[in-house]
PLY file of the C-alpha trace (Angstrom):
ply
format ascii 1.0
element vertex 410
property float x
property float y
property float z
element edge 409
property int vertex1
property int vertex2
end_header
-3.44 -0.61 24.85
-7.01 -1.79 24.75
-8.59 -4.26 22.38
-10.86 -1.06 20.70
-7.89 0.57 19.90
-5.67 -2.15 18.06
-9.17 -2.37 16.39
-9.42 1.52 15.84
-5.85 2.00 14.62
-5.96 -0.54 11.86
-3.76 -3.46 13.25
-6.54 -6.24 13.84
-6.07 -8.75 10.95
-9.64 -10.61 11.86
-8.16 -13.98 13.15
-10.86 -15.11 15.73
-8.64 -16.14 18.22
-9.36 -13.28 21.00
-12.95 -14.26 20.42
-11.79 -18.53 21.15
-10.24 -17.22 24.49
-12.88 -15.45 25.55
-16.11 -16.09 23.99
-18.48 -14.74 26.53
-16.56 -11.39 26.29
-15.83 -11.19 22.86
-17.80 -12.41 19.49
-16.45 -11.34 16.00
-18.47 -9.44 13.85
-18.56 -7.60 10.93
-17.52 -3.69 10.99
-18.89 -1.39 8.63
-15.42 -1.47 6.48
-16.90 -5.29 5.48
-14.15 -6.96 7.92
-14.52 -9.16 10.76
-13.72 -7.31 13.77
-13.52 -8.15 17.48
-16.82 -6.82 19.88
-16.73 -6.90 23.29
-20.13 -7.92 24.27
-19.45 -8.51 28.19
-16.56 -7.13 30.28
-13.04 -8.00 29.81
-10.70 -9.05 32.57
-7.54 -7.45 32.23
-5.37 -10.71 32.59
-7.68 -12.05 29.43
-6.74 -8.63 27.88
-3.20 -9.23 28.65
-3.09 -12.72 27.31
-4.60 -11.57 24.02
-1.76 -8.86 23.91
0.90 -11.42 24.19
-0.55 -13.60 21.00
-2.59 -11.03 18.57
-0.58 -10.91 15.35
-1.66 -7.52 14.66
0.41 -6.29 17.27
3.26 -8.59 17.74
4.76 -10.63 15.15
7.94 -12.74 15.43
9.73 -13.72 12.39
11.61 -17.38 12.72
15.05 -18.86 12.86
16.15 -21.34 10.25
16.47 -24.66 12.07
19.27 -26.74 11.08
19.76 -27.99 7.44
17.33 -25.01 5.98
18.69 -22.01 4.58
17.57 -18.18 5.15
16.69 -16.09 2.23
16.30 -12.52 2.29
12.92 -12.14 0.90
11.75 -16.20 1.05
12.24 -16.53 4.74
13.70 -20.69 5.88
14.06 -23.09 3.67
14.47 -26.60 3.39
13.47 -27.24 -0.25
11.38 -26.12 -2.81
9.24 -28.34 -5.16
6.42 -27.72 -7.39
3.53 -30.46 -7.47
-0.22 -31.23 -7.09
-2.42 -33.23 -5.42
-2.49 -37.11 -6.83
-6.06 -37.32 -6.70
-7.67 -35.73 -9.74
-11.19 -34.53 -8.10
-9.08 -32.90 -5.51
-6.75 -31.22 -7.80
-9.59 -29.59 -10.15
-12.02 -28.82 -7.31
-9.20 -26.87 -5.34
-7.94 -23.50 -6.28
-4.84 -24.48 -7.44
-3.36 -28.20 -7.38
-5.34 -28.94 -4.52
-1.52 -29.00 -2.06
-2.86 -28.26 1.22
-6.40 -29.99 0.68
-4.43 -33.02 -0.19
-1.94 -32.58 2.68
-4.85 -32.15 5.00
-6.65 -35.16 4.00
-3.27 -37.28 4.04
-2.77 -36.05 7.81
-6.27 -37.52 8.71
-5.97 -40.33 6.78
-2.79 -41.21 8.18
-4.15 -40.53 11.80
-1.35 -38.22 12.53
-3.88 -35.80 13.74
-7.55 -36.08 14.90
-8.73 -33.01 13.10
-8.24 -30.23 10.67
-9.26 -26.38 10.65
-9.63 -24.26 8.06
-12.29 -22.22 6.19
-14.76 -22.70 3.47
-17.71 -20.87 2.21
-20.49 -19.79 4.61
-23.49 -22.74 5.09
-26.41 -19.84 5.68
-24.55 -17.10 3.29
-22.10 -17.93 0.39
-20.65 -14.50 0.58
-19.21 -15.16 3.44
-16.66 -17.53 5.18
-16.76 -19.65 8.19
-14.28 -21.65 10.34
-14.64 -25.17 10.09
-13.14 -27.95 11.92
-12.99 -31.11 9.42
-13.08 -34.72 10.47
-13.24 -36.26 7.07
-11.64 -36.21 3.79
-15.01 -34.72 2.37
-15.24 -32.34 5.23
-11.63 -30.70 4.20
-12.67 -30.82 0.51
-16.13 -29.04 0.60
-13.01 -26.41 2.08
-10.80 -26.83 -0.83
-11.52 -23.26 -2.78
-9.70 -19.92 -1.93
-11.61 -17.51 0.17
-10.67 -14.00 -0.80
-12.45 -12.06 2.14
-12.81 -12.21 5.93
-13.17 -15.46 8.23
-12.08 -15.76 11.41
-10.16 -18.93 11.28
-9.06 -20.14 14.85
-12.05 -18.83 16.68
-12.44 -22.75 17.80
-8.90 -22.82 18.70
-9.33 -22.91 22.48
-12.21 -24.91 22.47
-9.71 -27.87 20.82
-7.04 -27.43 22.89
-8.90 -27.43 26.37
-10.35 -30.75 24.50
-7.12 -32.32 24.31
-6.97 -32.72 20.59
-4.67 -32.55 18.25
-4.73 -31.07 14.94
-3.70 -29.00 11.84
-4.30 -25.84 10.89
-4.31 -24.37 7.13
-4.81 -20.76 7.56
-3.30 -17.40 6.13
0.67 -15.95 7.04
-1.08 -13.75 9.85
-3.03 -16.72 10.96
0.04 -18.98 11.57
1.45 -15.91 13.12
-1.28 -15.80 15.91
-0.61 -19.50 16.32
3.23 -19.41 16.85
2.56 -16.38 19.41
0.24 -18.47 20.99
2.44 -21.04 21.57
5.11 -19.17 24.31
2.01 -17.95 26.33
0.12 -21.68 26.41
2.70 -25.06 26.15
-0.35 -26.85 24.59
-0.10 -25.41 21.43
3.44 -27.19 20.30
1.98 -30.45 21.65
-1.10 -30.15 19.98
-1.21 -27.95 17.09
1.12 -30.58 15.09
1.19 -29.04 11.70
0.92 -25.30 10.64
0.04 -25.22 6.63
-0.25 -21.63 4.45
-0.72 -20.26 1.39
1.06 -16.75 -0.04
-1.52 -13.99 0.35
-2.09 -11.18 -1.73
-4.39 -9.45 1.53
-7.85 -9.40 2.59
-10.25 -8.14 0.36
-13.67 -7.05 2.50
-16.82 -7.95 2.83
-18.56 -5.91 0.31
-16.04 -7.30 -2.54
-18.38 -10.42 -2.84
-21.33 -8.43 -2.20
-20.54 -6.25 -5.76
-19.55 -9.10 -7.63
-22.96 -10.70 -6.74
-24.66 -7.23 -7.39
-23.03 -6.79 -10.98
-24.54 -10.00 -12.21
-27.85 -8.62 -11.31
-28.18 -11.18 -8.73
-29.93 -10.26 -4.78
-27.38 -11.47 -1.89
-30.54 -14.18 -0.59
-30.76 -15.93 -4.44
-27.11 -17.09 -4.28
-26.52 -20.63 -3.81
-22.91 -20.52 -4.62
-20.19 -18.06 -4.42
-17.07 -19.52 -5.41
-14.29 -17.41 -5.82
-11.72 -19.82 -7.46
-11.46 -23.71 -8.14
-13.12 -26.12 -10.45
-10.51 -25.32 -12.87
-7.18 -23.41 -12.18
-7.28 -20.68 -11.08
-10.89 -21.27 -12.01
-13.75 -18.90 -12.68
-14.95 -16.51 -10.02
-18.56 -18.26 -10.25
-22.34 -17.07 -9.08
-24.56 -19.82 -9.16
-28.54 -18.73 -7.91
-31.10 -21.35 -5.75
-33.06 -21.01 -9.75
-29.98 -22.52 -11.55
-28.53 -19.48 -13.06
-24.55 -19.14 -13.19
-22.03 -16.58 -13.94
-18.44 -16.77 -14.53
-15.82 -13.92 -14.45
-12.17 -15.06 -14.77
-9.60 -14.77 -13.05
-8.03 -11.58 -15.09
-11.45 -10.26 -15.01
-11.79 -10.66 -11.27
-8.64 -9.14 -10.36
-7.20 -6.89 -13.10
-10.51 -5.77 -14.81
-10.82 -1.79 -15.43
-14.37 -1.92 -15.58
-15.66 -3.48 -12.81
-17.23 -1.89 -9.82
-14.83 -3.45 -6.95
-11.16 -3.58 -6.33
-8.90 -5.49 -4.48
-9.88 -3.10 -1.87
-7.42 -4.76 1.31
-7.39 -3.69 5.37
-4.60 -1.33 6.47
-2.73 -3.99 8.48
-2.17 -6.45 5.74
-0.70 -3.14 3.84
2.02 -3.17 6.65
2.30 -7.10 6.79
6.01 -8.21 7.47
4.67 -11.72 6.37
2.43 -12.71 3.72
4.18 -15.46 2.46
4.24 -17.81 5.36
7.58 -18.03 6.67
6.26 -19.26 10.50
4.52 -22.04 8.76
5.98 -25.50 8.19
4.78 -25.50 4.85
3.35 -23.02 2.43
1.77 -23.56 -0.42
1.64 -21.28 -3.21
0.23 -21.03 -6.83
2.92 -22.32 -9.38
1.72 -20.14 -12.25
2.77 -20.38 -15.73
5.12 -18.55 -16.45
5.28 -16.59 -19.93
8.23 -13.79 -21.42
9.10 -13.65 -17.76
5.89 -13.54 -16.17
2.79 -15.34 -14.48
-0.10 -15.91 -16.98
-3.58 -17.17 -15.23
-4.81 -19.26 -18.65
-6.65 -22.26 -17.67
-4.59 -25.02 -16.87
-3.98 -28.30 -14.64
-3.84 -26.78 -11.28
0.02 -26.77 -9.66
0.88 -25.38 -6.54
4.41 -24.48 -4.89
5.52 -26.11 -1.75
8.01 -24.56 0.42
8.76 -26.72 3.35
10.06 -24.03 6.37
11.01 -26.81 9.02
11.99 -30.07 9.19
8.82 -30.93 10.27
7.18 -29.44 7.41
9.79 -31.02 5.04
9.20 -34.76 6.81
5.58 -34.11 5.83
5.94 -33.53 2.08
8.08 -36.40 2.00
5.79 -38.72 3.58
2.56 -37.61 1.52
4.42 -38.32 -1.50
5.34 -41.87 -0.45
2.08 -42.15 -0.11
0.65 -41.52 -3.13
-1.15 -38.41 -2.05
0.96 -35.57 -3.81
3.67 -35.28 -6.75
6.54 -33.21 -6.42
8.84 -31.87 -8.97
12.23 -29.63 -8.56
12.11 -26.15 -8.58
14.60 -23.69 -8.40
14.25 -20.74 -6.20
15.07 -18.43 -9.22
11.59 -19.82 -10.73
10.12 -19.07 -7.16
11.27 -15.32 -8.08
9.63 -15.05 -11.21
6.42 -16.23 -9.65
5.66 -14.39 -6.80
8.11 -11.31 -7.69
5.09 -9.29 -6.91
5.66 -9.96 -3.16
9.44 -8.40 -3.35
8.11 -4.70 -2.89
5.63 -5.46 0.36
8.46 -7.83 2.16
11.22 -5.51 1.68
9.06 -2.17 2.62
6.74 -3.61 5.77
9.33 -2.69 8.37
9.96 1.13 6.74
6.30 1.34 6.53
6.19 0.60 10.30
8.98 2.93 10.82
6.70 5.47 9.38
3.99 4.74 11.60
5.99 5.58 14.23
7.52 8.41 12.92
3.90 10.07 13.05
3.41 8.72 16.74
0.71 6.11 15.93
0.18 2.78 17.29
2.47 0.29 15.27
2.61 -3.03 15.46
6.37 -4.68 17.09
8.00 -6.81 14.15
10.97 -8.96 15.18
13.53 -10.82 13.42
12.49 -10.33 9.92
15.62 -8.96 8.41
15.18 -5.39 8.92
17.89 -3.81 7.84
19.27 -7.07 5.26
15.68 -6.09 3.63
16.56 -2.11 3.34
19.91 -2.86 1.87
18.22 -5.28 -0.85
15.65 -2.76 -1.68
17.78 0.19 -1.68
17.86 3.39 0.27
16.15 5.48 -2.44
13.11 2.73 -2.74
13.29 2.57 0.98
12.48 6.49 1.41
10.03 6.51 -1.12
8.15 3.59 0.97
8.39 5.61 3.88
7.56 9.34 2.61
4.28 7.06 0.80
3.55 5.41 4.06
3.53 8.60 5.92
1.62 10.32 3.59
-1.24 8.17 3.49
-0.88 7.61 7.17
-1.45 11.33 7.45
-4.40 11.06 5.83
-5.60 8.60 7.73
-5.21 5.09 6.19
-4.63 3.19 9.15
-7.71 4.23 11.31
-10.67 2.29 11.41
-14.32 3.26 12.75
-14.81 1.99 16.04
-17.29 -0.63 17.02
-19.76 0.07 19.25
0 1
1 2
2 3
3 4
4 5
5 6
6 7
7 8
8 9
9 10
10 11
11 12
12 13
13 14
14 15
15 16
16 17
17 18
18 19
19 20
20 21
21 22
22 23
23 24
24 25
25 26
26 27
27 28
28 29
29 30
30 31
31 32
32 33
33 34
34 35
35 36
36 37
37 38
38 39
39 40
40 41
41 42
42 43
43 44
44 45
45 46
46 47
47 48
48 49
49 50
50 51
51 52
52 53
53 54
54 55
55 56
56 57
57 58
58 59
59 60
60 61
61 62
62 63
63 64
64 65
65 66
66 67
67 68
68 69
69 70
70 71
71 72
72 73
73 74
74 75
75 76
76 77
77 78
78 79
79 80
80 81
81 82
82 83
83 84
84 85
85 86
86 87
87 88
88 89
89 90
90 91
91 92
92 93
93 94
94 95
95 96
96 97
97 98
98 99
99 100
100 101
101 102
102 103
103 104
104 105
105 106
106 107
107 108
108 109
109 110
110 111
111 112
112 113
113 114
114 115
115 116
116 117
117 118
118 119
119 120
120 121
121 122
122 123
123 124
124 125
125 126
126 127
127 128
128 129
129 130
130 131
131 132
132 133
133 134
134 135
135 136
136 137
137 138
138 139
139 140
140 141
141 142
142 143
143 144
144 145
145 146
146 147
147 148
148 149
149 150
150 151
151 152
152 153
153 154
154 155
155 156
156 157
157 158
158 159
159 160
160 161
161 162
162 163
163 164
164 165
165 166
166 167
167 168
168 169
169 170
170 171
171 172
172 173
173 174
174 175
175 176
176 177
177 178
178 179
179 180
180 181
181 182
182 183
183 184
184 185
185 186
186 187
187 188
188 189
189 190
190 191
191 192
192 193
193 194
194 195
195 196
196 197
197 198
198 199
199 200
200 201
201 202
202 203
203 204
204 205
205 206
206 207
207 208
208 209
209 210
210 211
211 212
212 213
213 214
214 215
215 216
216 217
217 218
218 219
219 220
220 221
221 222
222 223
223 224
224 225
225 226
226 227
227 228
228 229
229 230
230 231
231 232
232 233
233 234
234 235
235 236
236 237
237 238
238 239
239 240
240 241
241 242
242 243
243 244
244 245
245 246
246 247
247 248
248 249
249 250
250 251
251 252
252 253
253 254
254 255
255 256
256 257
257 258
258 259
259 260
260 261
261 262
262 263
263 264
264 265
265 266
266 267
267 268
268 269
269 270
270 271
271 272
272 273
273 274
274 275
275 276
276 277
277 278
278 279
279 280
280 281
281 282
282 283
283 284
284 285
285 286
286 287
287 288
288 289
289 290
290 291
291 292
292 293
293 294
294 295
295 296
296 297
297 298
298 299
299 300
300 301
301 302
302 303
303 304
304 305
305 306
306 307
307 308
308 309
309 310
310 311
311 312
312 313
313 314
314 315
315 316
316 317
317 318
318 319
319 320
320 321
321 322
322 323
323 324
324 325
325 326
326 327
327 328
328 329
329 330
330 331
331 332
332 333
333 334
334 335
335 336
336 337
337 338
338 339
339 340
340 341
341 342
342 343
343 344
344 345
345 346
346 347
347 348
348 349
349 350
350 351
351 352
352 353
353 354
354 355
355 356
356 357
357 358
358 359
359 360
360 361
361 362
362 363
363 364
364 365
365 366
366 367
367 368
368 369
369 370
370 371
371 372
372 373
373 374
374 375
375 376
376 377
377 378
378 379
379 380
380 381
381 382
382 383
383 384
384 385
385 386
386 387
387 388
388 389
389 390
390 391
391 392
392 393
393 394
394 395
395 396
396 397
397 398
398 399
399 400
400 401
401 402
402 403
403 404
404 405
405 406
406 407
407 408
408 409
């Protein structure tokens, strides 16, 4: 299997890391589907090929065990408790997309010196459109990060360069993301000495490239006028906002964004993410969710005082939570994980069907990815053999069609 053909069959999720172990072979850029894609620019030595293999979370991802004390759910993955909270500090908590969880967890870890650095994303410094990695030092540095990206970014492309550094750090990054990093870690024994904290959100997929570009186009607005594209924050969940280098702004909401019938985008997401056995971060040691409102049984997105879920998977994870909060940084409140349910019931059908999905992939004889110890067959008999075949006569069908392929890169 060669790098152009994880790429060419759908399974690359855009991560950056192939890019950090290699960088004079391989730069990310972006495909003409709008997602960030891996190039190889000089050649490739097979043992760098090999390596990349053994870690890419398109191709390989490992589902975890519930360490001692936590409890395995079905759907939810480990779990050591379940709170709902916010960040303490109030610029934090409105600037963020939600109540500001990870920014503030990420800002406690550097204030508290138990790492030397954080990385994450925020919007692009040349382009707003677009999303960069970013490696913070400072609590401003993780806040100017603090809004939800919904697009490509290639996250741990600086990965290597911190580890052969000797540094230690966080990382707040997508499921897939924390994936790569865990697979990292039993090919390189730096990783579980260094990368000290592994922090995620739920994700609903990765929109592309061109998502931003319509939004920006429907206001009327040329890609080189925009100043600001913010896609949530300032407010929860905040207005998708278009601010120009004149002082013009626009605001869509949330509803509008998302579940608008008349808008000329959709949430438009790559195949791989389609087939994702993990979206709701059950490698990391915490993930951090929206805590939406809840109304006659389901999630309303009214403008409110941001909240945010936290789901500590490990005991490091749950250590963490504990210690922000005696420190002032976040509040937590109880939560039940029948509230967790009602939530995020919308990621019940994409958990249960990723592995029958898979199984139609291979069915059809096309590259798949290898999923491992994510409840295969407890997650069948929850969703039901007649659900289950109607996943997997769907899958197939669009698979037939031709879903899952991708053009290559030259």
């Amino acid at each position: 299997m060669t790098l152009s053909e994880i790429v060419d069959n759908g399974l690359c999720i855009g991560c950056g890391l192939c890019e950090s172990l290699t960088p004079e072979s391989i730069q990310m850029v972006m495909a003409t589907n709008g997602q960030l894609r891996p190039k190889v620019v000089n050649s490739l030595a097979a043992n760098d090929l090999d390596r990349i293999k053994m870690f890419c979370p398109g191709i390989v991802a490992q589902g975890p065990k519930a360490e001692t004390g936590a409890t395995m759910h079905t759907v939810w993955g480990p779990i050591f408790s379940t709170h709902k909270g916010w960040a303490v500090d109030e610029n934090v908590r409105f600037t963020a997309a939600a109540g500001g969880a990870l920014t503030a967890l990420g800002i406690y870890l550097l204030g508290s010196k138990k790492v030397d650095c954080v990385v994450h994303v925020r919007a692009s410094t040349e382009n707003p459109l677009l999303t960069e990695a970013h490696v913070s030092r400072t609590k401003g540095e993780v806040l100017a990060g603090a809004q939800s990206r919904y697009g490509p970014a290639p996250v741990l492309r600086h990965i290597y360069k911190l580890l052969d550094a000797g540094e230690c750090f966080a990382v707040i990054a997508k499921p897939c993301d924390i994936t790569a990093i865990r697979n990292l870690a039993a090919v390189d024994a730096r990783v579980e000495k260094q990368i000290l904290y592994c922090l995620s959100i739920f994700c609903g997929g990765i929109p592309n490239y061109r998502t931003a570009q319509k939004i920006v186009a429907y206001h009327g607005v040329q890609e080189d006028e925009v100043g600001v594209f913010r896609f949530r924050g300032n407010g929860w969940p905040g207005p998708t906002r278009v601010e120009t280098h004149g002082g013009s702004r626009f605001d869509l909401s949330y509803d509008q964004t998302w579940y608008g019938e008349d808008y000329p985008w959709k949430y438009d997401i790559q195949f791989r993410c389609k087939i994702c056995p993990d979206a709701i971060g059950e490698q990391s040691d915490v993930a951090c969710p929206d805590g939406w409102k809840m109304r006659n049984g389901h999630p309303i997105h009214e403008e409110a005082p941001g909240e945010n879920l936290f789901v500590a998977r490990t005991r490091r994870g749950q250590t963490l939570i504990e210690e922000a909060q005696a420190d002032g940084a976040i509040v937590l409140e109880p939560m039940t994980i029948t509230e967790l349910d009602r939530m995020h019931r919308d990621h019940y059908p994409r958990k249960l069907g990723a592995n029958v999905r898979v199984m139609a992939l291979l069915s059809l004889g096309q590259l798949a990815p290898d999923y491992y110890n994510f409840r295969r067959w407890k997650s069948i008999l929850k969703s039901g053999f007649l659900s289950s075949l109607r996943t997997f006569l769907g899958a197939r069908k669009r698979i037939k069609n031709g879903a899952n392929k991708e053009t290559p890169i030259n």
